[in-house]
Every structure is written in C-alpha cells, then in structure tokens.
KEKOL-742598 format. One line per 3 residues: number of its first residue (from 0); their letters; for each residue x, y, z of C-alpha. Coordinates in nm, 2 decimals. Each point is the difference from the previous one (the first is absolute). Layout:
! KEKOL-742598
NUM) A) X Y Z | ...
! end
This chain:
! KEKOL-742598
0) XXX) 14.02 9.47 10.51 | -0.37 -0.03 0.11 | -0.22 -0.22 -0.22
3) XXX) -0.32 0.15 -0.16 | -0.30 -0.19 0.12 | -0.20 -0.07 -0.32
6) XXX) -0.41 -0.10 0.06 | -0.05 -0.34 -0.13 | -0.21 0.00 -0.33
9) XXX) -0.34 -0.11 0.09 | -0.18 -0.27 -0.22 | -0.32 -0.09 -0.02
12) XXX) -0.26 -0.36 -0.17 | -0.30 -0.10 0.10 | 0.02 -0.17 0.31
15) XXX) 0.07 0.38 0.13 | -0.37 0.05 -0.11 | -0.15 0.19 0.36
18) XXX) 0.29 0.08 0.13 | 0.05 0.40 0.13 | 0.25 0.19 -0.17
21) XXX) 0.05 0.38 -0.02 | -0.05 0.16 -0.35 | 0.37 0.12 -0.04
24) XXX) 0.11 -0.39 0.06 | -0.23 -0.12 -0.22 | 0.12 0.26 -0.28
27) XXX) 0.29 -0.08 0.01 | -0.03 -0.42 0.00 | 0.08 -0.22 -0.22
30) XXX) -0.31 -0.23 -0.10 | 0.05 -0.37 -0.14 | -0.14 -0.05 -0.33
33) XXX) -0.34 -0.12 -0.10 | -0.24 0.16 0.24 | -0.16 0.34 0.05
36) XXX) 0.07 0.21 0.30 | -0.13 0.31 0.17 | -0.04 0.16 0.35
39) XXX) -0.29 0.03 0.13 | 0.01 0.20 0.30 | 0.32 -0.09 0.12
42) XXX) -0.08 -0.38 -0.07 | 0.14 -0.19 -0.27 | -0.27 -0.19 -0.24
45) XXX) 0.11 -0.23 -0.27 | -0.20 -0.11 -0.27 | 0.04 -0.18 -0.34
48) XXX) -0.08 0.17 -0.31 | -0.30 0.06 -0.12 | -0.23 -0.22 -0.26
51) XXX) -0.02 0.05 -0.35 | -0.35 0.13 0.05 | 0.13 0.31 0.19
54) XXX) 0.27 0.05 -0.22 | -0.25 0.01 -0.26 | -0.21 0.27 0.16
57) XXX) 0.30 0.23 0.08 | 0.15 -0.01 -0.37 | -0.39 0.11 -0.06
60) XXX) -0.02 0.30 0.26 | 0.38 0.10 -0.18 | -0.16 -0.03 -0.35
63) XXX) -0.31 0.22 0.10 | 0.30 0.26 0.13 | 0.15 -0.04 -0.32
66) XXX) -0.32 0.10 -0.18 | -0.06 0.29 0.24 | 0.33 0.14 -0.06
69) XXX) -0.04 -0.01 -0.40 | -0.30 0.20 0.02 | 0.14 0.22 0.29
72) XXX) 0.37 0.08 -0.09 | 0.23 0.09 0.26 | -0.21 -0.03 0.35
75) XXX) 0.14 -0.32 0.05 | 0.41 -0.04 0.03 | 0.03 -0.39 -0.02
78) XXX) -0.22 -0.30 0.13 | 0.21 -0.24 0.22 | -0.01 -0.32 0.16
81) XXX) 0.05 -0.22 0.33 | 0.38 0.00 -0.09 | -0.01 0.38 -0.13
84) XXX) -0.09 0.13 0.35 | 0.01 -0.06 0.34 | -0.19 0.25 0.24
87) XXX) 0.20 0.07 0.39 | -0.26 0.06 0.20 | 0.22 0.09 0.32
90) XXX) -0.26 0.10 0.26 | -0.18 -0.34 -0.06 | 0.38 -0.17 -0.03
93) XXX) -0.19 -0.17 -0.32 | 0.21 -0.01 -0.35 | -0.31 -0.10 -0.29
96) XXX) 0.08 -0.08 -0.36 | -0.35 0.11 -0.20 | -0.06 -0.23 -0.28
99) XXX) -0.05 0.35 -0.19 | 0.12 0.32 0.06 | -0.06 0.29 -0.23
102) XXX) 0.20 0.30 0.03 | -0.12 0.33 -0.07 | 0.38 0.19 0.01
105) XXX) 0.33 -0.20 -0.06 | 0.11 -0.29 0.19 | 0.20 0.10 0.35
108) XXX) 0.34 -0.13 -0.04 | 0.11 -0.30 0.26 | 0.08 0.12 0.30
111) XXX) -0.24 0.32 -0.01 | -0.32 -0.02 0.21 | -0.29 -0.19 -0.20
! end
C-alpha cells in the first residue's frame, strides 16, 4: 500500500519576521504565542502588541460606533476587533487584522472570502 504524503505543518515566531511566504502558507501556519503577525506583501512582519495608549484610542473609536449605532439602529451589524477579523488580500499576498472592523451585513463565516 502507497503512503499518503502529508505537507508538514508550517510554524511560525519572530525570528521569521522578513522572511517571504505565500498567503495560503501563511493562512494556514501555526504562530507561537505572544507576538502579533501579518503579511505584508508576501513578507512576514512581527511585532509586539501594542501600548496601552493605542488600546485606549481603539476602545474610543468602538465606543463612538457604539453611540452611532444607538442613534442609527440597524446600519451597523456588529463592530469587531484585531482578533474578530482578519482581511486576505490575495493579489497583494498580504493577510491584515484591522484593529476595528465594522460590518455593515453579517459576519462571512470562516472559510468564505472576507
């Protein structure tokens, strides 16, 4: 009986920081705790997380969408975060995690083209 040739999970930390890697790889990867990772153009970049004092101005923009949608019922779905949403950007091989997203129709489900 032939054997089934399985691809070798692919892992990523931050001394992978500028190294190439194709969107569909990257995807796909596991990422060692404690950093931040996107693809930028088919390059890796890997960053620490932010300081409080950006924190503190994205949990500001999310309460100003918050205030907009009480007065405004119904144009907004749900406001999201880095972790909530990651944007494939497959001409640019770049995968981007917004700090806020706000959806104006439901959520695609994983999997589905964001």
């Amino acid at each position: 009986m032939a054997a089934v040739a399985r691809k070798k999970k692919i892992k990523v930390g931050p001394e992978d920081h500028g190294h190439v890697m194709s969107l569909d790889d990257f995807d796909s990867a596991d990422a060692r705790e404690g950093y931040f990772y996107e693809l930028n153009k088919g390059v890796i970049e890997v960053s620490g997380f932010p300081f409080p004092d950006h924190s503190r101005q994205v949990h500001d923009l999310k309460n100003q969408f918050e205030e907009f949608d009480k007065t405004n019922p119904g144009l907004i779905d749900h406001v999201g975060g880095g972790s909530d949403s990651k944007l494939l950007i497959g001409e640019s091989q770049s995968e981007r995690h917004p700090d806020v997203a706000v959806y104006l129709t439901e959520c695609p489900i994983e999997g589905d083209a964001a």
